[in-house]
Rosetta silent file (secondary structure, phi, psi, omega in degrees, C-alpha in Angstrom):
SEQUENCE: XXXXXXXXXXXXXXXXXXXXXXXXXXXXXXXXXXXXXXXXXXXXXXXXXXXXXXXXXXXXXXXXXXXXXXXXXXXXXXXXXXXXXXXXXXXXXXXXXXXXXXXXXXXXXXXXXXXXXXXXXXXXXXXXXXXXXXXXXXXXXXXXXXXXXXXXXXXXXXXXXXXXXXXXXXXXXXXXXXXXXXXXXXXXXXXXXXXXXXXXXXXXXXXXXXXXXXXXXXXXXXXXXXXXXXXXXXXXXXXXXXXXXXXXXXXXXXXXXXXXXXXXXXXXXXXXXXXXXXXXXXXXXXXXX
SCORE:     score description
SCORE:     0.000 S_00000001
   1 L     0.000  145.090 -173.796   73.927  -10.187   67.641 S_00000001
   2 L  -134.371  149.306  170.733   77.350  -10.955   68.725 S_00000001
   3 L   -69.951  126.994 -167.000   78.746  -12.904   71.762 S_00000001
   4 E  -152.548  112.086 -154.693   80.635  -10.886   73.670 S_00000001
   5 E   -83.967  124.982 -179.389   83.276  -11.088   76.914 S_00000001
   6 E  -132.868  122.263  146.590   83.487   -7.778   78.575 S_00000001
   7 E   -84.633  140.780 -155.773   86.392   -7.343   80.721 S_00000001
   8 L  -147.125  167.086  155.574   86.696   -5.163   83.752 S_00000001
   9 L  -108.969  139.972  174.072   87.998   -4.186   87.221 S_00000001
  10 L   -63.508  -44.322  160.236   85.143   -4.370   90.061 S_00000001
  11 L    -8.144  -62.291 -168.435   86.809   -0.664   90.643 S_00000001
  12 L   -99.286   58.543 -168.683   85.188    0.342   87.630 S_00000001
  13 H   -80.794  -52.794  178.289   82.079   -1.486   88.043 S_00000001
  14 H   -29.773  -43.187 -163.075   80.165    1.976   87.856 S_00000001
  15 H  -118.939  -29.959  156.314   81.257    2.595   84.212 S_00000001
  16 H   -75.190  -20.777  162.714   81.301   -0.800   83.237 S_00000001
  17 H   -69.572  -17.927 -175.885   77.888   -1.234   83.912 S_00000001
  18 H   -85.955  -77.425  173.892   76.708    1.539   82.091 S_00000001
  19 H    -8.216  -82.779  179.371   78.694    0.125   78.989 S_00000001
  20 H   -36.078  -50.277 -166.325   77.024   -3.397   79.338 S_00000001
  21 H   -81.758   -4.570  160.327   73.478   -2.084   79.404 S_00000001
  22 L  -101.434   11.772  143.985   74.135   -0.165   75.923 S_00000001
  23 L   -90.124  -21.403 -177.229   75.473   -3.366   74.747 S_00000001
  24 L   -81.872  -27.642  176.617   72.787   -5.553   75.257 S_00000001
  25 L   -48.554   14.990 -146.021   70.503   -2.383   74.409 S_00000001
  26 L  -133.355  -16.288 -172.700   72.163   -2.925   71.283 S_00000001
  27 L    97.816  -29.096 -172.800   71.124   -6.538   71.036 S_00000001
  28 L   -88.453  158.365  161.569   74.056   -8.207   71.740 S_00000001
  29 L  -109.253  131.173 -144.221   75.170  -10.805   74.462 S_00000001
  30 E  -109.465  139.134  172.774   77.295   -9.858   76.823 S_00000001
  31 E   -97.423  113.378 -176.830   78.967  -12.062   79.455 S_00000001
  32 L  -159.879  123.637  169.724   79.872   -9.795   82.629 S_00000001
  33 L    16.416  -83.940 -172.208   80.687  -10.678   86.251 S_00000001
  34 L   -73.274   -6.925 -177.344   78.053   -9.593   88.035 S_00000001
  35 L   -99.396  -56.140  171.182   74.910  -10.969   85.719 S_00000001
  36 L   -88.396   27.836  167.823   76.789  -14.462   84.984 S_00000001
  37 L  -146.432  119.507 -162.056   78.122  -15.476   88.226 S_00000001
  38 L   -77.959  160.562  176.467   75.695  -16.862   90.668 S_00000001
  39 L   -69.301  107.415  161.884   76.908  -16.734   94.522 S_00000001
  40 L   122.046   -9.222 -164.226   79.097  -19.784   95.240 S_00000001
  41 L   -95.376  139.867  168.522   80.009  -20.626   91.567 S_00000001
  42 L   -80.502  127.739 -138.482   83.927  -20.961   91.009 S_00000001
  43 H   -88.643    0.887  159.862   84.719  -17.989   89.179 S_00000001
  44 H   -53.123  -79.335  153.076   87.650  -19.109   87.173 S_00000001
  45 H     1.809  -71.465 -123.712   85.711  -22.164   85.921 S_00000001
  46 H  -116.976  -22.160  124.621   83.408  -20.224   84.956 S_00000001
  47 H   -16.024  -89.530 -174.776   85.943  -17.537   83.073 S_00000001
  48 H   -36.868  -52.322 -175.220   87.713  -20.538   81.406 S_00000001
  49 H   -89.051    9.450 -167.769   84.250  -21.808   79.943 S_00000001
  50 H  -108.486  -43.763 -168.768   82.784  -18.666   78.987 S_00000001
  51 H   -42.698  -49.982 -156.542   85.719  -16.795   77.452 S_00000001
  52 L   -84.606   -3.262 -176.011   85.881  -19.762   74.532 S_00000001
  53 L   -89.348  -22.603 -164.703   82.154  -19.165   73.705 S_00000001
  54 L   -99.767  158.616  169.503   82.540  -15.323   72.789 S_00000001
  55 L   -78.910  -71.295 -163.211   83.918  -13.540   69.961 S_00000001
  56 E  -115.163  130.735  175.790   84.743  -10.353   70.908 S_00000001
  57 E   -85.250  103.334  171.301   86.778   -9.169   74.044 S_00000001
  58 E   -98.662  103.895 -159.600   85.645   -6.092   75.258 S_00000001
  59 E   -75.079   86.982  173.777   88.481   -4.529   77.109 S_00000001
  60 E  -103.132  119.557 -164.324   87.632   -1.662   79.918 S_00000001
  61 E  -103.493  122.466 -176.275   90.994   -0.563   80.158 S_00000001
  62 L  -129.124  179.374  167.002   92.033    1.516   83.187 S_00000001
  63 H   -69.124  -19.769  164.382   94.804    1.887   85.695 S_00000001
  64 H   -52.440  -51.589 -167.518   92.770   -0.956   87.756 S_00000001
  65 H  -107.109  -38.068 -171.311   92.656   -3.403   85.302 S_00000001
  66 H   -95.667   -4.246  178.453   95.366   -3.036   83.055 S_00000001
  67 L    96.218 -177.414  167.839   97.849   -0.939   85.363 S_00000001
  68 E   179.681  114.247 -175.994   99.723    1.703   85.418 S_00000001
  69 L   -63.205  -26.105  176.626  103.842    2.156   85.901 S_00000001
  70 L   -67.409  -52.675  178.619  103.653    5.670   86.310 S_00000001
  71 L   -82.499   -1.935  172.981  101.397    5.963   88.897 S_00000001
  72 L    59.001   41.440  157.230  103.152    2.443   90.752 S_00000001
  73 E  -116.686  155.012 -161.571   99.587    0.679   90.581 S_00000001
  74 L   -99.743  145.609  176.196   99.789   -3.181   89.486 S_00000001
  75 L   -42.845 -166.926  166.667   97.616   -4.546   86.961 S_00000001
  76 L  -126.084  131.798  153.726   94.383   -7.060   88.052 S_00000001
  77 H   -41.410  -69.639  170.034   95.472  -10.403   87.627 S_00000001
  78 H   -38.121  -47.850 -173.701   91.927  -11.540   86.772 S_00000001
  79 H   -73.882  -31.679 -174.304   91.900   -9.102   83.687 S_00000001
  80 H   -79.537  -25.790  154.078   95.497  -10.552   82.539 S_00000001
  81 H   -53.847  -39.740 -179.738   94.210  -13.867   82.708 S_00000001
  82 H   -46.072  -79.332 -156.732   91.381  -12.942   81.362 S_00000001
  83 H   -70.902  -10.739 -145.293   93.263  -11.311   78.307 S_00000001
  84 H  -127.794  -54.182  154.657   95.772  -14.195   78.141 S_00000001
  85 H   -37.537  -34.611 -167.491   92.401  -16.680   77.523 S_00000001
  86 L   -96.346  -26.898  176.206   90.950  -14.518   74.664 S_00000001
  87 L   -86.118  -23.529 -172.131   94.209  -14.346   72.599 S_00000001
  88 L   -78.236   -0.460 -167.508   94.918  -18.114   73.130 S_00000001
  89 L  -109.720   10.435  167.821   91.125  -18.592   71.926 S_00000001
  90 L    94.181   16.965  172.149   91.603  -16.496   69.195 S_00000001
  91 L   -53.543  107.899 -179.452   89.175  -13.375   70.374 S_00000001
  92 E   -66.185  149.273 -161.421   89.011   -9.967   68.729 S_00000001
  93 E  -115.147  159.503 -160.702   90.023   -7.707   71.245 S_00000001
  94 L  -134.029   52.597 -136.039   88.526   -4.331   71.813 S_00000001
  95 L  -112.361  144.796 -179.693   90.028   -1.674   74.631 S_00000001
  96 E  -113.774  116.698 -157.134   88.291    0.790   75.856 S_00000001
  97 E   -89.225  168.384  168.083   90.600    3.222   77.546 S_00000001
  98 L  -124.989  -42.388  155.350   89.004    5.036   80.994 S_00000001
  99 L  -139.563 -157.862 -155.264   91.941    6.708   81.179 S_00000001
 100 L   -80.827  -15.139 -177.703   95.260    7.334   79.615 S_00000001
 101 H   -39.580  -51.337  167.738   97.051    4.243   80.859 S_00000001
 102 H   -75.833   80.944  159.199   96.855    1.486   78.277 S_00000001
 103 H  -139.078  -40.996 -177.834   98.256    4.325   76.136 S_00000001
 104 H  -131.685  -22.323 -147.343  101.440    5.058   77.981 S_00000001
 105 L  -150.606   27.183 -159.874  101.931    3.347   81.104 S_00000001
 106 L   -87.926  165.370 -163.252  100.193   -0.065   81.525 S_00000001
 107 L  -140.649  159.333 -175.389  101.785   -2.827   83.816 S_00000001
 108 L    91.604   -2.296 -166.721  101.887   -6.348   83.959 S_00000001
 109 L    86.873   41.755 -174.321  102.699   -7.414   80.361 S_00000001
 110 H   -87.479  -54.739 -156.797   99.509   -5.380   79.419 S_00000001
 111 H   -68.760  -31.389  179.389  101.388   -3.209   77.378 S_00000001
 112 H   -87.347  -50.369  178.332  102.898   -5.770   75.096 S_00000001
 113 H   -51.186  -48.384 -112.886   99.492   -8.331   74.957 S_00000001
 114 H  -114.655  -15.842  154.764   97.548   -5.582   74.252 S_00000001
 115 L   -70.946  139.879 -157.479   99.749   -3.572   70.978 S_00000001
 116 L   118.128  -38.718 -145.442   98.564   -2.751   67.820 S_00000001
 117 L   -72.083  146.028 -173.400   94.637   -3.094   69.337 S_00000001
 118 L   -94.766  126.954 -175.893   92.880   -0.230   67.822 S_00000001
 119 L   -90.779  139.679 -170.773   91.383    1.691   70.895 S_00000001
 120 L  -124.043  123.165 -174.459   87.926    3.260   70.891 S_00000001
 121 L   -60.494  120.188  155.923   87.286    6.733   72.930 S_00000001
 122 L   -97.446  -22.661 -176.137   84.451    6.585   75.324 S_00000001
 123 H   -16.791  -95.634  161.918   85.023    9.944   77.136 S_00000001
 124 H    10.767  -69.850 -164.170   82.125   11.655   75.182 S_00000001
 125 H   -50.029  -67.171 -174.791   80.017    8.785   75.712 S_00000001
 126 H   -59.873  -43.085  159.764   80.300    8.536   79.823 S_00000001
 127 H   -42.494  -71.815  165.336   79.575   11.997   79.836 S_00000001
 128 H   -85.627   20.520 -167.067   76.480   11.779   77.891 S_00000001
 129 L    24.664   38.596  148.867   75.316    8.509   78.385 S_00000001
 130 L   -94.065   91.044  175.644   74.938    7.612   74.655 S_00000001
 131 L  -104.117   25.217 -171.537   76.708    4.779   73.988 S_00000001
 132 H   -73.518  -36.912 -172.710   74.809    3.852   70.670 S_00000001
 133 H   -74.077  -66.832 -115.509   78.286    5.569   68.726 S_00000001
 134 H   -99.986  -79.913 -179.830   80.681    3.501   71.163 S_00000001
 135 H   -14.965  -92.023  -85.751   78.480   -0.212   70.144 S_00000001
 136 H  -102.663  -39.298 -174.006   78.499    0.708   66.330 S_00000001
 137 H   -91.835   -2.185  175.056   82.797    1.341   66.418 S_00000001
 138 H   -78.356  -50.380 -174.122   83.470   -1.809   68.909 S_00000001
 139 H   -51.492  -54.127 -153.353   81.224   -3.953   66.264 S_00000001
 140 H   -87.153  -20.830 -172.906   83.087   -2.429   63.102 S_00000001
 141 H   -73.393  -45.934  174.354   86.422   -2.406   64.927 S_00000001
 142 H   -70.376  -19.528  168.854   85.837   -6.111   65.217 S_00000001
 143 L   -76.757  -21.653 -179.819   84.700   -7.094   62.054 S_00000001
 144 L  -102.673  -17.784  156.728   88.017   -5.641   60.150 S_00000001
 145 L   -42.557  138.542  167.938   89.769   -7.890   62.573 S_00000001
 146 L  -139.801  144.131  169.371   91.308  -11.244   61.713 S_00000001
 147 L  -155.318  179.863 -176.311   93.017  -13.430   64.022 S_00000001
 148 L  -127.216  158.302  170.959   93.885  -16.483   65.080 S_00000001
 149 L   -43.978  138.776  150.576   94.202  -18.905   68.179 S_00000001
 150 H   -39.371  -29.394 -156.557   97.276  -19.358   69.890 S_00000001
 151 H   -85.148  -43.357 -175.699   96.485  -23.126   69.496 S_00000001
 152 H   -63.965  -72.587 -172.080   96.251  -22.371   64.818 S_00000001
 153 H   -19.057  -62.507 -172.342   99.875  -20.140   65.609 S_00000001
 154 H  -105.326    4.831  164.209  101.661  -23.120   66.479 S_00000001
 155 H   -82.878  -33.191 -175.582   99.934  -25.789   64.888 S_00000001
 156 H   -89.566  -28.879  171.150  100.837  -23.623   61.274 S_00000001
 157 H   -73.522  -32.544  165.270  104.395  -22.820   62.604 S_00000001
 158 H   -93.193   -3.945  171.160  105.043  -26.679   62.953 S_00000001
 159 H   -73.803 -115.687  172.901  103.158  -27.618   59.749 S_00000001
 160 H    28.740  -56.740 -148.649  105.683  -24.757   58.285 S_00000001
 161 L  -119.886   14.328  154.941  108.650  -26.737   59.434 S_00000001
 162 L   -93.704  -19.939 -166.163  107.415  -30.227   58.464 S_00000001
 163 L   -89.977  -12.716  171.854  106.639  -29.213   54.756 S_00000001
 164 L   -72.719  -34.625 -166.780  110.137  -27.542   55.016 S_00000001
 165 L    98.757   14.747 -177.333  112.110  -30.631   56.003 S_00000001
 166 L  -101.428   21.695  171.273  112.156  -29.618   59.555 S_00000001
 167 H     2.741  -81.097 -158.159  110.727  -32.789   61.323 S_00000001
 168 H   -49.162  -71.791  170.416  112.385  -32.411   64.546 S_00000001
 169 H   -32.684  -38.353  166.769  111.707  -28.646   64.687 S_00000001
 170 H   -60.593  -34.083  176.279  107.950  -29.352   64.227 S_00000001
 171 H   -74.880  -48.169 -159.821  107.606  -31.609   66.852 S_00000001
 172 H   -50.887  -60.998 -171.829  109.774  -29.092   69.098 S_00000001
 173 H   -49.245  -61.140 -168.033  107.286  -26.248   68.195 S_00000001
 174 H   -53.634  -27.660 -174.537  104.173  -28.435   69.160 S_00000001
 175 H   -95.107    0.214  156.519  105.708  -29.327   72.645 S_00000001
 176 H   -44.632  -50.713  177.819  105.834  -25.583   73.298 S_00000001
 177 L  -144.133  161.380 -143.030  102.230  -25.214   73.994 S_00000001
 178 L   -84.818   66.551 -149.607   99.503  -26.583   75.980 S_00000001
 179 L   -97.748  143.892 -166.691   96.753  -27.187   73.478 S_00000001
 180 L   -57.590  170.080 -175.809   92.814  -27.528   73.997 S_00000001
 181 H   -34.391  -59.464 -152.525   91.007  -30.682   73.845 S_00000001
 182 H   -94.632   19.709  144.133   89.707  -30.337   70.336 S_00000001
 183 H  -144.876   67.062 -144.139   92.955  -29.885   68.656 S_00000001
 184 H   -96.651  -81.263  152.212   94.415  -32.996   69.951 S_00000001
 185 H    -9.162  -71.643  175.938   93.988  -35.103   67.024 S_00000001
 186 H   -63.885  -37.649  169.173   95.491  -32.811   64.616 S_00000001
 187 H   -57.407  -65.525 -164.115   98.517  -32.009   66.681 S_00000001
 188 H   -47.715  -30.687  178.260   99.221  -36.447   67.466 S_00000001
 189 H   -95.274   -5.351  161.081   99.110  -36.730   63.665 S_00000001
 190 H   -74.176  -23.117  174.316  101.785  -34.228   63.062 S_00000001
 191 H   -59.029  -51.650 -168.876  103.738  -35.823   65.895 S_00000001
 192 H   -51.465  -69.156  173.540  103.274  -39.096   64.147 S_00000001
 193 H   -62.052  -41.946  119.921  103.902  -38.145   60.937 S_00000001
 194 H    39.669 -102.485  137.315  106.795  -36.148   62.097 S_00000001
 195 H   -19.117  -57.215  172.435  108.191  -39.227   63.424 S_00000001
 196 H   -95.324   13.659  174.454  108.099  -41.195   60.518 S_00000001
 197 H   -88.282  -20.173  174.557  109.591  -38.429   58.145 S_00000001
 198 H   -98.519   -1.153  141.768  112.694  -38.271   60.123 S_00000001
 199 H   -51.931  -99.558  173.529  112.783  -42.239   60.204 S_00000001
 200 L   135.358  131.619 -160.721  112.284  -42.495   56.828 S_00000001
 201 L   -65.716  -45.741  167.261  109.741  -45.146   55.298 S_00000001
 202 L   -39.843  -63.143 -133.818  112.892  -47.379   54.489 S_00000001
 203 L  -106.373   -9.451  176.582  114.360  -47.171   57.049 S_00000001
 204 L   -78.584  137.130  162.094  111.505  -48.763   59.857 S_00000001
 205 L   -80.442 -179.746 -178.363  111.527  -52.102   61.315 S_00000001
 206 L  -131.005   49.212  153.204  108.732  -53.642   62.343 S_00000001
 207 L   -84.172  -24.689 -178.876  107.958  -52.782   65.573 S_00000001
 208 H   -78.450  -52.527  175.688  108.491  -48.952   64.677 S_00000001
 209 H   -64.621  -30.377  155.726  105.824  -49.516   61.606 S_00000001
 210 H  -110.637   16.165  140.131  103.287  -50.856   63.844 S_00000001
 211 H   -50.516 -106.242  175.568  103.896  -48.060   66.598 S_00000001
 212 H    -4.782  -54.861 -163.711  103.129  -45.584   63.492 S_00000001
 213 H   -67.719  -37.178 -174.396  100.298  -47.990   62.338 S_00000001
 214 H   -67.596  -14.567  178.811   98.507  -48.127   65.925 S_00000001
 215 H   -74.290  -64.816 -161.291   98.478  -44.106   65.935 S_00000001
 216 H   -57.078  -39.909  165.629   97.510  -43.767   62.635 S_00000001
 217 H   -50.195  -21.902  179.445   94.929  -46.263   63.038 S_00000001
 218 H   -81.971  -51.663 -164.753   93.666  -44.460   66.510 S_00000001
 219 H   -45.281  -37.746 -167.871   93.587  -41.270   64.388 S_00000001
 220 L   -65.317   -5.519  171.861   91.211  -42.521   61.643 S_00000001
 221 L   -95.180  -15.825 -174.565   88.171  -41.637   64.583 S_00000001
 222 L   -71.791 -177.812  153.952   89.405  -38.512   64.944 S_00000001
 223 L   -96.071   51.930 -178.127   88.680  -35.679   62.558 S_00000001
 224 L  -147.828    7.737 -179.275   92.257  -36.547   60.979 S_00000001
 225 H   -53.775  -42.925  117.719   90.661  -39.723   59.600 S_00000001
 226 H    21.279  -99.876 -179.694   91.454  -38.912   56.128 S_00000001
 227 H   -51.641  -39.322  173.339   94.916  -38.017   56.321 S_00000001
 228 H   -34.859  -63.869 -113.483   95.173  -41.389   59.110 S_00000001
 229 H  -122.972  -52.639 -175.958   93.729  -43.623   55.917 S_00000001
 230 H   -64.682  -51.484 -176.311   96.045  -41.880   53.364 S_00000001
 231 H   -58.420  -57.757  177.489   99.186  -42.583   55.815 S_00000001
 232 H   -31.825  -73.857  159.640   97.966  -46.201   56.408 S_00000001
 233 H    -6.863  -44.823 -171.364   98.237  -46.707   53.240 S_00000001
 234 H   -92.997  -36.762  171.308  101.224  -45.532   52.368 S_00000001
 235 H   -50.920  -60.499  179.980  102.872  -47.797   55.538 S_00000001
 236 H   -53.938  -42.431  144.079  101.040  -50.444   53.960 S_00000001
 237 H   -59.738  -37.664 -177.045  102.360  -50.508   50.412 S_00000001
 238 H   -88.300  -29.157  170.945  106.017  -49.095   51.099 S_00000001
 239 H  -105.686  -59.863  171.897  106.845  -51.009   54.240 S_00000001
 240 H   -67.398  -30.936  175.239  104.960  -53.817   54.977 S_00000001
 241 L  -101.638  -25.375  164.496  104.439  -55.694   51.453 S_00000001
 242 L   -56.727  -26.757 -155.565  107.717  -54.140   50.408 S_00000001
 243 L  -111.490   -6.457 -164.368  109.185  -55.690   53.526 S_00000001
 244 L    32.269   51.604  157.971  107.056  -59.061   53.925 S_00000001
 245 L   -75.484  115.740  176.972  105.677  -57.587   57.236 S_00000001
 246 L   -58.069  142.934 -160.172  102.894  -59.155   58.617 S_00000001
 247 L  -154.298  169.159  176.941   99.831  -56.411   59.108 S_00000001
 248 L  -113.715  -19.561 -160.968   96.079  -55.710   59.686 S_00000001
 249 L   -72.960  151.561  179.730   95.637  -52.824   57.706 S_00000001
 250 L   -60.343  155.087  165.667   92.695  -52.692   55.479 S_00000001
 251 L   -50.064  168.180  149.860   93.637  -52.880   51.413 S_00000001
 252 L   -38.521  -64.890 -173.708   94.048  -49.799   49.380 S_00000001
 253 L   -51.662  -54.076  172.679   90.634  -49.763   48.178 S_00000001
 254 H   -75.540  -10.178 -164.627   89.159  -49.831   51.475 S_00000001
 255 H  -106.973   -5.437  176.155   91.280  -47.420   53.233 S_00000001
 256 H   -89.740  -16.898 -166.154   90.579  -45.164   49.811 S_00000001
 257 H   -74.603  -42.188 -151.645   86.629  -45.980   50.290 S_00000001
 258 L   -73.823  -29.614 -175.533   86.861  -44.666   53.686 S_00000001
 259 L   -91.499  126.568  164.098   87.658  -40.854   53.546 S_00000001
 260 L   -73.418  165.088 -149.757   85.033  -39.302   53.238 S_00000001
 261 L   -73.175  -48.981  177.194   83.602  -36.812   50.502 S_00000001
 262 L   -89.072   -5.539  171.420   83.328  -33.572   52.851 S_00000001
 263 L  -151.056   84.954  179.959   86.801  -34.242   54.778 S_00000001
 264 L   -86.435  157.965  177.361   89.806  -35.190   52.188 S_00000001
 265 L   -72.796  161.644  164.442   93.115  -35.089   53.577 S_00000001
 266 L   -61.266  123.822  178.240   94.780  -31.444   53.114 S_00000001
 267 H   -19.581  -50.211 -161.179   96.863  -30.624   50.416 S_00000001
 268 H   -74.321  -50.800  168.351   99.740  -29.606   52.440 S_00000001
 269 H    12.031  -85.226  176.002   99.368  -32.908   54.389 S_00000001
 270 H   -37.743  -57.473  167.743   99.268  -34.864   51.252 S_00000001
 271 H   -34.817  -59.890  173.050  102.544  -32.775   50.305 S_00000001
 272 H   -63.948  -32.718 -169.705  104.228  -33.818   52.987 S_00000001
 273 H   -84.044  -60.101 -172.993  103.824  -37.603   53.243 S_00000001
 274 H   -31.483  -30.841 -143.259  104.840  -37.921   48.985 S_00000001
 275 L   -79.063    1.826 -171.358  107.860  -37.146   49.926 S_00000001
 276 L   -94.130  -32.047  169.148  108.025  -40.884   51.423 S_00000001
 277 L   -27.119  174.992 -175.367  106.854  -42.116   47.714 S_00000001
 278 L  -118.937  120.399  171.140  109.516  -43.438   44.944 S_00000001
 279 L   -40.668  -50.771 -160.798  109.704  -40.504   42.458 S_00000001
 280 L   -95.861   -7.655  139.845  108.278  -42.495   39.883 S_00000001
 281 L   -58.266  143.812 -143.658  104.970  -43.602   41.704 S_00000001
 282 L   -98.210   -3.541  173.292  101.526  -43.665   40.589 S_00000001
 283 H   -35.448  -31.790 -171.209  100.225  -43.694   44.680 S_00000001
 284 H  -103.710  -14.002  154.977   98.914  -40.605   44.656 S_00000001
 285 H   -64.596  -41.045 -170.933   97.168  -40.496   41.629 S_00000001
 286 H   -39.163  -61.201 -170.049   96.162  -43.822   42.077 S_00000001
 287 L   -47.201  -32.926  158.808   94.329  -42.288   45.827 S_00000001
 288 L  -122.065   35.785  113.050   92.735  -39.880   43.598 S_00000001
 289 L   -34.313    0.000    0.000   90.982  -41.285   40.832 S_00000001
């Protein structure tokens, strides 16, 4: 069974309904308009929280919902929001054409979200009202898909340009885009760390090393806890007892105690922060032994 968003125009309600009932005949569950939205419920809301629960976007694409330049009709808003939600949550996308439009002539920035998506013919189908073929190639079309979140795009594009030597540019990338709750944490410790690689470990005093410390230290609740406890660390030995800065942070031992077994920090992480080490330091073996 698969989760499944199926987008539409209320135009085509007629042929989208017919769809839906061979998908759930099919076993799967499908979220569509008219079954999940009670009278009175706000129906963005209720878009926004359903859209991140599904997998697969099923796209009925027509001159209604997706436009059409030729014919001077404008896209539906609702479906380009719609469609604008499923690639930021990282949704395989599915279009189903109803007629030739997302093919030649789609409006609205349709034509650009929506290229490359491998399109699956229903004609046949609506005509005989077997849609047991049309299920079996949406499922398989989605399964050779792989994608990713808008929020992983630009979270890997500013890792990319911290492990690069691109500090500033990482942070730059990250303030680009609006990112959900629950990859909050991992963006604030690339900002942090960020921050202190274009400082420079050396180079803080120490009000700027316990700025750094209170982040890293909020971070260690986070699922970045790890990496947090590896950074501490590294503040603690290179700056503060190099520096005779007065501090809080737990010892070595304990802040090595602390990361857990099932969430070590990440390699490239790890990469990035030696680079604050003394070439000739045993820190990072020490951290794993």
């Amino acid at each position: 069974m698969r989760n499944i968003f199926f987008s539409y125009s209320t135009k085509d309600l007629k042929d989208a309904t017919r769809i839906v009932e061979g998908l759930k005949l099919a076993e799967h569950k499908v979220w569509f308009a008219p079954g999940n939205l009670i009278g009175g419920d706000f129906y963005a809301l209720e878009i926004e929280e359903a859209i991140p629960k599904c997998d697969i976007f099923v796209l009925l694409a027509s001159k209604h919902s997706v436009g059409n330049k030729a014919l001077k009709v404008e896209a539906s808003d609702e479906v380009a929001n719609e469609i604008s939600l499923a690639k930021k949550y990282g949704l395989k996308i599915v279009p189903l054409p109803l007629d030739a439009s997302l093919k030649s002539a789609a409006s609205g920035g349709n034509e650009y979200q929506l290229i490359n998506q491998q399109y699956i013919e229903i004609s046949a189908a609506l005509v005989s009202g077997d849609f047991a073929p049309v299920i079996k190639e949406i499922i398989a079309a989605a399964d050779k898909m792989t994608t990713k979140s808008q929020d992983e795009e630009y979270i890997e594009q500013a890792e990319m340009n911290l492990i690069l030597g691109h500090a500033e540019l990482s942070v730059r990338v990250l303030g680009e885009h609006a990112f959900s709750l629950e990859n909050h944490s991992r963006v604030d410790f690339i900002k942090v760390l960020s921050s202190l690689m274009r400082k420079g470990i050396k180079n803080l005093d120490i009000s700027e090393a316990d700025e750094l410390t209170s982040e890293f230290e909020r971070l260690r609740s986070t699922n970045m806890a790890s990496a947090a406890a590896y950074m501490l660390a590294i503040l603690k030995t290179f700056c503060y007892e190099k520096k005779g800065f007065k501090n809080n942070i737990d010892d070595f031992l304990t802040l090595k105690a602390s990361v857990k077994e099932d969430n070590p920090i990440e390699v490239k992480y790890r990469f990035v922060a030696d680079e604050l080490l003394p070439t000739d330091s045993q820190f990072a073996v020490d951290w794993l032994i």
